[in-house]
Residue, then its C-alpha position, 0 to 999 in steps of 0.5 A: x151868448x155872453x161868455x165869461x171873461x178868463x180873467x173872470x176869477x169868482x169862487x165858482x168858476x169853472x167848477x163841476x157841482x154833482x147833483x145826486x141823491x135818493x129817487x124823488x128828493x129834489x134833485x133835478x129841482x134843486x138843479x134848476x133852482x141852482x141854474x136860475x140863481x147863477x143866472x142872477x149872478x151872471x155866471x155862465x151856466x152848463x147843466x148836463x142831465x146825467x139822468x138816464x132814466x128821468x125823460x121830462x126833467x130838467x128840460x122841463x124845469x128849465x125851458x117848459x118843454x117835454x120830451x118832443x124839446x128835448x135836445x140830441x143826446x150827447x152819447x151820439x156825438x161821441x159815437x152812440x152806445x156802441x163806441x163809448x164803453x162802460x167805465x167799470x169794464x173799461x175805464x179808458x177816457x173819453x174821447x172824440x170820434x178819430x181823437x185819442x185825446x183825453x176830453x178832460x185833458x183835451x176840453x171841448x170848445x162846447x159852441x165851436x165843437x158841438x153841433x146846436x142840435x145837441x144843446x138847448x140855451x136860453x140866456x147864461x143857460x145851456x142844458x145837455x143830456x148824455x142820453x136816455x133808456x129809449x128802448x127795452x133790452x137796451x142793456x147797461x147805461x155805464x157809456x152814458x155814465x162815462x160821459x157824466x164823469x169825462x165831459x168836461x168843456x173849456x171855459x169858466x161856466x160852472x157845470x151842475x150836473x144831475x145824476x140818477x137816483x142812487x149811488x150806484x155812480x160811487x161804484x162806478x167812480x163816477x165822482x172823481x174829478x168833480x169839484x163839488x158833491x152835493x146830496x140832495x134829501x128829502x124827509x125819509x129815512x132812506x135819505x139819511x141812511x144814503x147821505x151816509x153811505x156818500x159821506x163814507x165812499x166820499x171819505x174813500x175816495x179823499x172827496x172833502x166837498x161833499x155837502x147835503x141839502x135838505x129839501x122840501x122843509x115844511x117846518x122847524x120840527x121837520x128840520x130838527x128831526x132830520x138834523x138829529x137823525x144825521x148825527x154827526x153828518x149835520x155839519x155837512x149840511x149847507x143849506x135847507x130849501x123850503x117846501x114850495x106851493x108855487x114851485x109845486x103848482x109850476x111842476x104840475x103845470x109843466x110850466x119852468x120853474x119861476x121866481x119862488x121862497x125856494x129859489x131865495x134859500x138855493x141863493x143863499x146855498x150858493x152864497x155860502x158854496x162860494x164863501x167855502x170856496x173863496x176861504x181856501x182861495x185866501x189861505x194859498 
């Protein structure tokens, strides 16, 4: 694998993107979507699924395999569910097994560190997962939320991360130390009434890079419909991903996501990300 350059300096290096939003908007689509145009662009990619519940996602997305493919959950290489705790009952930081370093303070060297069984790569792309509900009675999946929050490796890939449905992660704080929060909708109601509850824990929380993004455009009168109903939230918006056949066909074929009008609108998503970032980079 080609690493980036530390001198390396564009927009999004280094940066960790949140993925989140309502049950089936998009969101580990829109996360694949993202890797491959990053890909293009020659940045190197880490994507960690941070989806507990969601068992053939993005690993089908992005390498076209199941479950079977999937690779070792991270939650085990920091001592399984029985060592990582929690960050409501204990908001302690991860760390190593024997390692009272912080790992956000104390990055991990991902390919030095972590044996390959716990990560599949293909080209600038390396995915990771926290872990998954496996069993029933398996109890509260705070532990695997906490790796979501700390996880973070040394180096200038950009991290996406794809987090469950919901916003129970905003409770949870799992957004801090994120560098980026993007909301992913769908043409629902329930869409907008989330993407506000974001914007207003965002706002607590002093998050100023929380952007939406529309999915699943099937027409102009979709978009104005949406954008009304968002109200003042329609200035966040940074970019709208058509409604797709090709990416539909992919999904149901298990096949990876290919070249599709989606991956062309993520691009220009991207473009203006990094002109968001870039613009602040000018003003220090």
């Amino acid at each position: 694998m080609t690493h980036v350059a530390a001198s390396d300096r564009r927009p999004l290096c280094g940066k960790r993107l949140l993925v989140c939003g309502k049950g089936g908007s998009g969101k580990s689509t829109l996360v694949a979507l993202m890797a491959a145009a990053l890909q293009t662009k020659a940045y190197e990619i880490i994507v960690l699924d941070g989806d507990a519940s969601n068992p053939e996602g993005l690993v089908r997305l992005l390498f076209g395999v199941g479950v079977e493919g999937e690779p070792k959950p991270l939650i085990e290489f920091f001592g399984g569910i029985d060592v990582v705790t929690c960050p409501v009952d204990d908001p302690s930081p991860l760390t190593r097994i024997d390692d009272s370093d912080p790992v956000r303070e104390h990055r991990i060297d991902l390919f030095k560190e972590i044996p390959d069984e716990y990560y599949l790569q293909k080209e600038h792309t390396t995915l990771l997962q926290t872990g998954k509900i496996e069993s029933y009675g398996q109890g509260c999946d705070g532990p695997l939320e906490k790796i979501v929050r700390d996880f973070m490796p040394a180096g200038n890939a950009v991290t996406l991360i794809d987090m469950k449905a919901g916003i129970e992660h905003f409770g949870r704080k799992i957004p801090d130390r994120k560098d980026m929060i993007i909301g992913v909708l769908d043409y629902t109601l329930e869409s907008v009434s989330i993407a506000r509850r974001m914007a207003r824990f965002c706002k607590q929380a002093e998050i100023n890079d929380f952007w939406l993004v529309l999915n699943k455009t099937e027409s102009r009168e979709m978009e104005s419909l949406i954008m009304d109903k968002l109200e003042k939230l329609r200035d966040r918006v940074i970019g709208i991903v058509s409604y797709d056949q090709n990416m539909i066909a992919a999904a149901l074929s298990g096949n990876p996501l290919g070249k599709c009008k989606s991956l062309q609108d993520v691009e220009r998503i991207l473009e203006r990300l990094e002109q968001v970032i870039a613009s602040r980079l000018e003003m220090v």
